[in-house]
FIBAKOL-456531 format. One line per 5 residues: number of its first residue (from 1); for each residue x, y, z of C-alpha. Coordinates in nm, 2 decimals, padded with zeros to 4 digits. Example, Ala and Ser with C-alpha at 12.3 -4.5 7.8 and 13.67 -1.06 7.14 Angstrom:
1> 01.23/-00.45/00.78 ~ 01.37/-00.11/00.71
//
This chain:
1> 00.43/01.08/06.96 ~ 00.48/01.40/07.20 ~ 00.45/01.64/06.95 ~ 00.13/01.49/06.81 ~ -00.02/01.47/07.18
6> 00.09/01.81/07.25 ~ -00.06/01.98/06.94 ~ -00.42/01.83/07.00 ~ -00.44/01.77/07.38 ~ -00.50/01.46/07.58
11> -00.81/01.44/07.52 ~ -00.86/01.46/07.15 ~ -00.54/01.24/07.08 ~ -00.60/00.90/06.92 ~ -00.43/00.58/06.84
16> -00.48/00.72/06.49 ~ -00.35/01.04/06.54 ~ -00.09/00.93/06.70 ~ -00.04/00.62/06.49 ~ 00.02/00.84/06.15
21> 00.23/01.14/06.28 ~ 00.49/00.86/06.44 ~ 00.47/00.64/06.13 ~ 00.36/00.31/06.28 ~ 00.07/00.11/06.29
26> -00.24/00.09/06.52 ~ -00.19/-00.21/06.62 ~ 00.15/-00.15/06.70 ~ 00.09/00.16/06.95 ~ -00.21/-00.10/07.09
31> 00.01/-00.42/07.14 ~ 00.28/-00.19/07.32 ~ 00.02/00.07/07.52 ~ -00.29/-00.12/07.53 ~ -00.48/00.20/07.61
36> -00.49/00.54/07.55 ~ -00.42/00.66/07.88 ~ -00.11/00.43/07.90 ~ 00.04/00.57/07.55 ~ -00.03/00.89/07.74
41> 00.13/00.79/08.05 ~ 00.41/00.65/07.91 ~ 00.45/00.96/07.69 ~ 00.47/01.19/08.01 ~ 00.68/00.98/08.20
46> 00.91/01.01/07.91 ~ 00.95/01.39/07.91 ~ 00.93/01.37/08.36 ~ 01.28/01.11/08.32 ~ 01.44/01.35/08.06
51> 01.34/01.69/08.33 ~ 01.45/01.48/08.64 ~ 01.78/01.35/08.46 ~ 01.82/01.71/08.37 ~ 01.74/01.82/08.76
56> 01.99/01.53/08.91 ~ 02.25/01.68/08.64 ~ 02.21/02.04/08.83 ~ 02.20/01.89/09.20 ~ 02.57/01.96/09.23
61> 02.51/02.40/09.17 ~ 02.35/02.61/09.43 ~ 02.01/02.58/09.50 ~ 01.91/02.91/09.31 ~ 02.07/02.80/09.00
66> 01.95/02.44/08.97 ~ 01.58/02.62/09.02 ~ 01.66/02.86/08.76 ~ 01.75/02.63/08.49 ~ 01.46/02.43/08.57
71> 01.27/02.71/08.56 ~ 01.42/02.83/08.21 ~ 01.32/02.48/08.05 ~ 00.99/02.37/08.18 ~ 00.86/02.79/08.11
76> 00.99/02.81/07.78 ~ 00.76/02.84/07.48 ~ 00.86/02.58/07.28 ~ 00.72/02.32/07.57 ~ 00.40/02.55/07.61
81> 00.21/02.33/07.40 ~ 00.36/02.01/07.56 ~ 00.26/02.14/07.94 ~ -00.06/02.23/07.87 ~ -00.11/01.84/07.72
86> 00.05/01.80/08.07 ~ -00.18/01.97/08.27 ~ -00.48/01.84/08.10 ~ -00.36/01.49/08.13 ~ -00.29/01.53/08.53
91> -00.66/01.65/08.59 ~ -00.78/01.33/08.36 ~ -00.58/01.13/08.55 ~ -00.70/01.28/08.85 ~ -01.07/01.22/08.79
96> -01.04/00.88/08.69 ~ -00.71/00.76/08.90 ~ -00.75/00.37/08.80 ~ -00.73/00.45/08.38 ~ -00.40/00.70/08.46
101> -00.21/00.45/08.75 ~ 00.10/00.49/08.57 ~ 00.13/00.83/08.55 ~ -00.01/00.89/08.93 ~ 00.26/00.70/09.06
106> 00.53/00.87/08.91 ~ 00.42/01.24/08.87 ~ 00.50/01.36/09.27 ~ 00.66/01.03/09.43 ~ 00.98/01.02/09.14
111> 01.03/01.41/09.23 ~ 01.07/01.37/09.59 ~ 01.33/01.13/09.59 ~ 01.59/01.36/09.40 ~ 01.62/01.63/09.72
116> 01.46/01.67/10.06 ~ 01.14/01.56/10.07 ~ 01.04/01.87/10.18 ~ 01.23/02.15/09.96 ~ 01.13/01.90/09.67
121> 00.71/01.94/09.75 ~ 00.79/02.32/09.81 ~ 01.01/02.32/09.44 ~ 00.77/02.11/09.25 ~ 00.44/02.30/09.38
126> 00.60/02.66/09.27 ~ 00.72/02.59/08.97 ~ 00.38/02.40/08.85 ~ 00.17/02.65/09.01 ~ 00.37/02.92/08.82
131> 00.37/02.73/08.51 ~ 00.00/02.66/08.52 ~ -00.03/03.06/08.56 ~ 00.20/03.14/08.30 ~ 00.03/02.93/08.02
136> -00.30/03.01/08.18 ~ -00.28/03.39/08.20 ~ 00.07/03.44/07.95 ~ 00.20/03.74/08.14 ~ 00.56/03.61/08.14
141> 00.67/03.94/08.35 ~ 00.45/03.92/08.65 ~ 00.54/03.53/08.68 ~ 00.90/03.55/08.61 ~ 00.93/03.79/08.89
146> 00.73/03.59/09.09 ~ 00.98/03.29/09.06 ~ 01.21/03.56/09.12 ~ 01.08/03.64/09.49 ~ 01.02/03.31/09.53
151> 01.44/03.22/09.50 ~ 01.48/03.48/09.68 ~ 01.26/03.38/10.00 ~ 01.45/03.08/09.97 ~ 01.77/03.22/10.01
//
């Protein structure tokens, strides 16, 4: 179901789409989702548990390292198409909060739990602003070193 979502976008994914690639019915996906938007919640909570499972896995290395393998795996090609479904769905969600609930609840709250509040709004804003610029703009370079001065400001 990610991978379907992630090759069309939020907003062109359908219960059909969706329905055929994962091999189930339409009235399967709509007796366990109900909506669109909560298929595509529950889709990107999914991928947020498996990033902050990998985040809590990393708590225990330095600083630097934990945001550099976070780093490596949200920025890496093979999840472009998946972030930019991402990023589409968080301004959807943002324009019409009550259809998206799930996912608003989750997508800043769960992250701030993991670390100090703090460090964990200043962690989470760089590395989605940077990601947004990177598939955005594609110069990989100029935002890697970016990420790069930004570890080492923390230091």
């Amino acid at each position: 179901m990610r991978r379907s979502v992630a090759r069309r976008g939020t907003a062109a994914s359908t219960f059909d789409h969706v329905s055929r690639e994962a091999g189930v019915s339409r009235g399967l996906l709509y007796y366990y989702f109900g909506t669109k938007e909560q298929l595509l919640s529950a889709i990107l909570n999914g991928v947020r548990d498996r990033l902050r499972a990998m985040y809590a896995r990393l708590q225990a290395r330095p600083n630097e390292t934990r945001l550099e393998s976070l780093w490596a795996w949200t920025s890496s090609s093979r999840r472009a198409a998946f972030f930019r479904s991402f990023f589409e769905a968080y301004g959807l969600a943002l324009r019409q909060p009550d259809r998206f609930a799930p996912f608003l609840e989750h997508v800043v709250a769960d992250w701030l739990v993991l670390a100090d509040r703090e460090q964990a709004t200043l962690e989470l804003a760089v590395v989605r602003g940077l990601l947004l610029d990177l598939l955005t703009t594609g110069e990989r370079d100029r935002v890697d070193a970016a990420f790069k001065r930004f570890l080492e400001r923390c230091r």
